[in-house]
DOMAR-73728 format. One record per residue (C-alpha): x, y, z; residue number from 1. Coordinates in pm, whole numbers, plus 50000, padded with zeros to 5 digits. Layout:
<sites>
     px     py     pz  num
      X      Y      Z  NUM
...
</sites>
This chain:
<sites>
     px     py     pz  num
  77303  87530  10610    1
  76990  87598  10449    2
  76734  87927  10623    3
  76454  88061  10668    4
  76349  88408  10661    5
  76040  88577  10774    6
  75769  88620  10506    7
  75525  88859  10739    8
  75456  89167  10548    9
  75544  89472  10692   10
  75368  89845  10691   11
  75576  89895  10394   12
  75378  89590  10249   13
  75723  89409  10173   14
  75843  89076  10329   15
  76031  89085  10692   16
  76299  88917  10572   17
  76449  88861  10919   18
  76578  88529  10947   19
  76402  88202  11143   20
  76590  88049  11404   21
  76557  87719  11377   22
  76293  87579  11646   23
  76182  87900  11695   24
  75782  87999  11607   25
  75891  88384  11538   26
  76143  88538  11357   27
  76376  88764  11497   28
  76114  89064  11471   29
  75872  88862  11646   30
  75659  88818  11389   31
  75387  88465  11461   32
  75540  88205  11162   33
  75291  88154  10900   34
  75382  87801  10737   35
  75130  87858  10484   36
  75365  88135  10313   37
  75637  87851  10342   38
  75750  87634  10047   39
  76040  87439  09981   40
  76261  87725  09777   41
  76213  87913  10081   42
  76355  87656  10285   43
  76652  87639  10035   44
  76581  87327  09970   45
  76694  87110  09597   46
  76411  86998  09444   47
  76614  86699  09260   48
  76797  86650  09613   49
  76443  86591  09778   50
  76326  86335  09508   51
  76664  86163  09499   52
  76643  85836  09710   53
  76494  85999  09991   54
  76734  86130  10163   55
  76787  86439  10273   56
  77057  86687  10516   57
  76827  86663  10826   58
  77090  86891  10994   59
  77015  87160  10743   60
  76657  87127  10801   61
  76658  87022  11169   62
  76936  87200  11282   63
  76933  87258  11658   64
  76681  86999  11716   65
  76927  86718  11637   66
  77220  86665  11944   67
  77566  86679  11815   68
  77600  86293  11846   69
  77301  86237  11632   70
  77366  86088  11263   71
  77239  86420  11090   72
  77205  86199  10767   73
  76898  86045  10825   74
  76608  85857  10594   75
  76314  86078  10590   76
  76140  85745  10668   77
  76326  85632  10931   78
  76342  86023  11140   79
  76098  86020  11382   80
  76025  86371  11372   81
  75657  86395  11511   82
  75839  86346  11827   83
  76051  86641  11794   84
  75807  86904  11729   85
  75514  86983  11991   86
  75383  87264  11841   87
  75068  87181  11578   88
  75175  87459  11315   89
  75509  87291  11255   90
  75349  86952  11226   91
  75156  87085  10970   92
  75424  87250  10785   93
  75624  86899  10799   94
  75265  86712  10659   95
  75237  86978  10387   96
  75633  86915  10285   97
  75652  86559  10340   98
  75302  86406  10332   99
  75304  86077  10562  100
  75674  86148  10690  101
  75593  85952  11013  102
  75347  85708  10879  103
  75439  85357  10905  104
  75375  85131  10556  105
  75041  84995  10468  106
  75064  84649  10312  107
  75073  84728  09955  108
  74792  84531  09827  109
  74543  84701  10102  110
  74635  85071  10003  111
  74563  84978  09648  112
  74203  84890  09758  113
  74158  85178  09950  114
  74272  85392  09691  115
  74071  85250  09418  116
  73776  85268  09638  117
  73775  85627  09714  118
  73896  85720  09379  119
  73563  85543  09228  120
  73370  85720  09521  121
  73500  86037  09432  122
  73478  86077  09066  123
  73145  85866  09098  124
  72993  86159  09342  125
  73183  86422  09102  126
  72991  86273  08782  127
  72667  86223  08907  128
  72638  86550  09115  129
  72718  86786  08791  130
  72495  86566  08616  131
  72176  86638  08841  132
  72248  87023  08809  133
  72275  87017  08485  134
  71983  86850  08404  135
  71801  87106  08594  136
  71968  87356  08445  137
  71618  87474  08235  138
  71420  87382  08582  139
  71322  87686  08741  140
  71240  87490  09086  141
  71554  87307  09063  142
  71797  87317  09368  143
  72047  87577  09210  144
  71809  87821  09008  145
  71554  87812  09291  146
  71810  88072  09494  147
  71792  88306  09204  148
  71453  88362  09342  149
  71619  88512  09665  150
  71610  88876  09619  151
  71845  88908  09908  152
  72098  88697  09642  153
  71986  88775  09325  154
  72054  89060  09309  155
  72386  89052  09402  156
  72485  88904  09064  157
  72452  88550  08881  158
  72812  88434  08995  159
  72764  88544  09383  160
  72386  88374  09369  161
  72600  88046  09181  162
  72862  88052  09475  163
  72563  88079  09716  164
  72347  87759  09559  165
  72632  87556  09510  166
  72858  87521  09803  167
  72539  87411  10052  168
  72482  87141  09811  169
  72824  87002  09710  170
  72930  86997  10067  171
  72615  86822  10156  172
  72609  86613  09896  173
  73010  86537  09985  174
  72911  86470  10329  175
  72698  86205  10228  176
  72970  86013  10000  177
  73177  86037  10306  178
  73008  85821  10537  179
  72866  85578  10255  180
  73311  85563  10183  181
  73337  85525  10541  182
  73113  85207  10576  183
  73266  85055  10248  184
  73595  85109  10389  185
  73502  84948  10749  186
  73394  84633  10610  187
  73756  84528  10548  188
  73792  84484  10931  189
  73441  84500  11070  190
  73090  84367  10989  191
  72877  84636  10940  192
  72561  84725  11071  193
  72287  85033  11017  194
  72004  84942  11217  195
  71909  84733  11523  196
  71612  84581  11617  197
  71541  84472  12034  198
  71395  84619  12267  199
  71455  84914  12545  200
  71306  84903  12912  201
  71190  85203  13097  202
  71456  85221  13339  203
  71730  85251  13104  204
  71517  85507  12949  205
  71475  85699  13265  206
  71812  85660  13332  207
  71920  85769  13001  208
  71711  86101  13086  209
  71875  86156  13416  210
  72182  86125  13241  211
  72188  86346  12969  212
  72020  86641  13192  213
  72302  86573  13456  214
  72529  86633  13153  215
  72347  86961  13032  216
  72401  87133  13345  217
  72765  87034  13352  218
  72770  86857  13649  219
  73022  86555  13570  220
  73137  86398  13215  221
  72986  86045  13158  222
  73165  85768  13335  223
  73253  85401  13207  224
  73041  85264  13533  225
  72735  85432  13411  226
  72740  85280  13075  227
  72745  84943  13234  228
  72469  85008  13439  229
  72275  85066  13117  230
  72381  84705  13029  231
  72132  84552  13297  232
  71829  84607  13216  233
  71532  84610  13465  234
  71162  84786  13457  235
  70901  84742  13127  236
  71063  84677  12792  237
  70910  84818  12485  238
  71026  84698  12124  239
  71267  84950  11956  240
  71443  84947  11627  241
  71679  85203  11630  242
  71891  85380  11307  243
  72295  85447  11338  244
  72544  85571  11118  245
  72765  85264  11178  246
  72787  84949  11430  247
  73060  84785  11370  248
  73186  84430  11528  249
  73539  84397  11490  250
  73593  84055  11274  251
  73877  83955  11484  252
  73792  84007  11864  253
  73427  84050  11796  254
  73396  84389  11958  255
  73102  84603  11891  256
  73154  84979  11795  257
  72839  85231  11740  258
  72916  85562  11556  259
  72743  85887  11513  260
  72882  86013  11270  261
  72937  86431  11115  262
  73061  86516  10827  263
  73112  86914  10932  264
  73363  86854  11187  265
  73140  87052  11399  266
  72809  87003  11650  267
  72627  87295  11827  268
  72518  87228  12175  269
  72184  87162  12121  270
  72231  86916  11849  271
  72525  86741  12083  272
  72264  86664  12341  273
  72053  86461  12092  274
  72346  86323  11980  275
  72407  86159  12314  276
  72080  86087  12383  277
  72064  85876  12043  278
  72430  85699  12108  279
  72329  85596  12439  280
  71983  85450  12317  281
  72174  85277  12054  282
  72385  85137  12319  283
  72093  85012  12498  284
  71905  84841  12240  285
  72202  84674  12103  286
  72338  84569  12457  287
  71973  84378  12470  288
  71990  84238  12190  289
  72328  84056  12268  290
  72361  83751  12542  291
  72586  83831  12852  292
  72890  83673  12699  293
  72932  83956  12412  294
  73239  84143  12393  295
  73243  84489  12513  296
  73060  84775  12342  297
  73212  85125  12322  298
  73009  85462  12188  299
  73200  85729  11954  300
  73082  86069  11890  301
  73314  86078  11513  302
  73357  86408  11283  303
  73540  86330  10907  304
  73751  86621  10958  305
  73899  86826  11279  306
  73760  87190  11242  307
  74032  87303  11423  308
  74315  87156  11226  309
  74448  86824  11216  310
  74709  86856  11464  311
  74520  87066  11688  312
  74263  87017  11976  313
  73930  86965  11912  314
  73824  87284  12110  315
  73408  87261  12079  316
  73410  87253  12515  317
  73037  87253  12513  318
  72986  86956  12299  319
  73261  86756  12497  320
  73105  86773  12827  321
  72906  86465  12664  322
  73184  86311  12566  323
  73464  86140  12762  324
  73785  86180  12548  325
  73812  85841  12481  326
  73449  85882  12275  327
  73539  86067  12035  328
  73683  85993  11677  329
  73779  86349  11546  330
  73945  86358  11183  331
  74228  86115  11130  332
  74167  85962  11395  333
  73837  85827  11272  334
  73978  85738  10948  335
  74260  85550  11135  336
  73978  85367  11351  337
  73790  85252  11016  338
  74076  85181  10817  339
  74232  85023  11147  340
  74590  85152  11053  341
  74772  85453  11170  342
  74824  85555  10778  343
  74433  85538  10685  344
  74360  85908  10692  345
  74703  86021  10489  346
  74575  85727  10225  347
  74248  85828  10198  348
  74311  86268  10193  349
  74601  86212  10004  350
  74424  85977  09751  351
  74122  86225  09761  352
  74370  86528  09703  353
  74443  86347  09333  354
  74103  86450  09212  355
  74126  86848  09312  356
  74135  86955  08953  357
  73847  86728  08846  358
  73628  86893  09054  359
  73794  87237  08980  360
  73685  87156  08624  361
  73290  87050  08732  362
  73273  87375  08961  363
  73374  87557  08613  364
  73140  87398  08409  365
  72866  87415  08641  366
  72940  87765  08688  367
  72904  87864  08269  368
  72577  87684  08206  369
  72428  87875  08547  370
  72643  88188  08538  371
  72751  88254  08180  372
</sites>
């Protein structure tokens, strides 16, 4: 049976060594397991035996998580593992082994066009961002050279005053080609929309106030009856065209969706009551702007990426006291809602993942022309 041991270094700064139990999240020192010190040879695992149709000893690898009556000769696609494993850093481990282990197929023919979309996205972003810097490489106001100005940075070196400039702006920049992919990607399912044009009356907009204060002070979390009360308008109504990140209508039950979208994975407070405030105005406009008989519309508060880990709660307790669980799209689960299939996110990061070195190689080259 194949083991683990414990990779924690000790005051001697040399591995632990003790061994894993299996299940267990310490070793038998108690040292906390670190997965990201993990790989396959320290699992004992074959490399061949992995890649050789797909099968592999779950009993080795599962060990006491499998009862004796269990075939311990299970597909990796057919183990339904996610359900044996509650704690986060061992679903981690198992995505980082066996990407999309618990992922059920995408029709073929759909993952190529997501793939081929993203990839284009990707290397399209890639190209023209390195392009930009460069040619502003000899402009002393341009976006990189203009933080060499910053004593504070400068004079910390050219390659720390580089690392400084860049990151804001690819990340940025990133962010951007994110939810421009993310509206490309929707239209497979949805029709998609970026602005509305009704109207708003003042009691939704007073009502809209009382809300959001009630919500500051932490008195309750937003309820589903209050949204519909939003739906009936009443009082003076002023013409409004409002701005969103995404309204989508579902092209088979005709359900509208509006989005506010972040590409940090993160909102502060202060920016999370704006946020609400412009969701629920959204919500208001469009709901005017549709007759009686419309489907159902349903606000998200969605982040591209879970700050906190994939697998592990979205923790920001200050932001979600606007938001009832079921608004918000965090990570994967935003990507799943776009790509309307429970493999969307491991298509799309996985897909992205192919293009690490390319922009390894533009960080480098970007990096000599500005750095030397």
């Amino acid at each position: 049976m194949a083991s683990l041991t414990c990779n924690h270094l000790t005051k001697a700064n040399a591995p632990c060594q003790n061994p894993i139990t299996t299940g267990s999240s310490k070793c038998s020192a108690g040292h906390a397991i670190d997965p990201s010190r993990w790989s396959a040879v320290d699992a004992g695992f074959d490399d061949a035996a992995l890649l050789d149709s797909g099968t592999i000893d779950m009993e080795s690898l599962l060990g006491g998580f499998l009862a004796p009556e269990e075939d311990a000769n299970l597909a990796l696609e057919e183990a339904d593992l996610g359900a044996l494993f509650e704690d986060p850093t061992m679903l981690e481990l198992f995505d980082e082994l066996f990407p999309g282990y618990d992922l059920p197929p995408m029709d073929p023919e759909y993952e190529k066009n997501i793939r081929d979309l993203v990839s284009y996205k990707v290397l399209t972003f890639l190209r023209d961002f390195e392009t930009r810097h460069l040619m502003n490489l000899d402009n002393p106001d341009g976006p990189l050279n203009a933080k060499y100005k910053n004593p504070f940075l400068a004079d910390l070196g050219p390659e720390m005053t580089f690392q400084s400039s860049v990151w804001p702006s690819f990340e940025s920049g990133l962010g951007s080609m994110q939810q421009e992919l993310a509206r490309q990607l929707a239209w497979a399912n949805f029709e998609v929309y970026g602005s509305v044009d009704a109207y708003i009356c003042s009691d939704q907009v007073d009502f809209i106030n009382y809300m959001c204060e009630r919500y500051q002070k932490g008195k309750d979390l937003p309820t589903a009856e209050e949204y519909e009360t939003l739906r009936n308008p009443e009082g003076t109504p002023q013409r409004l065209k409002v701005t969103s990140d995404l309204i989508l209508k579902h092209r088979g039950t005709g359900e509208y969706t509006v989005i506010e979208l972040k590409s940090s994975g993160n909102l502060d407070t202060k920016k999370a009551y704006a946020e609400k405030r412009s969701l629920l105005t959204q919500y208001c406009v469009l709901s005017n702007a549709l007759s009686d008989e419309e489907p159902p519309i349903s606000m998200k508060f969605a982040t591209t990426y879970n700050s906190f880990g994939e697998h592990h709660e979205w923790k920001h307790t200050r932001v979600k006291k606007y938001f009832r669980d079921e608004d918000l799209l965090i990570g994967k689960d935003f990507w799943n809602f776009v790509i309307q299939h429970p493999a969307g996110h491991h298509v799309f990061l996985s897909e992205y993942r192919k293009h690490k070195e390319t922009t390894k190689g533009m960080m480098q080259r970007l990096k000599s022309a500005y750095a030397g």
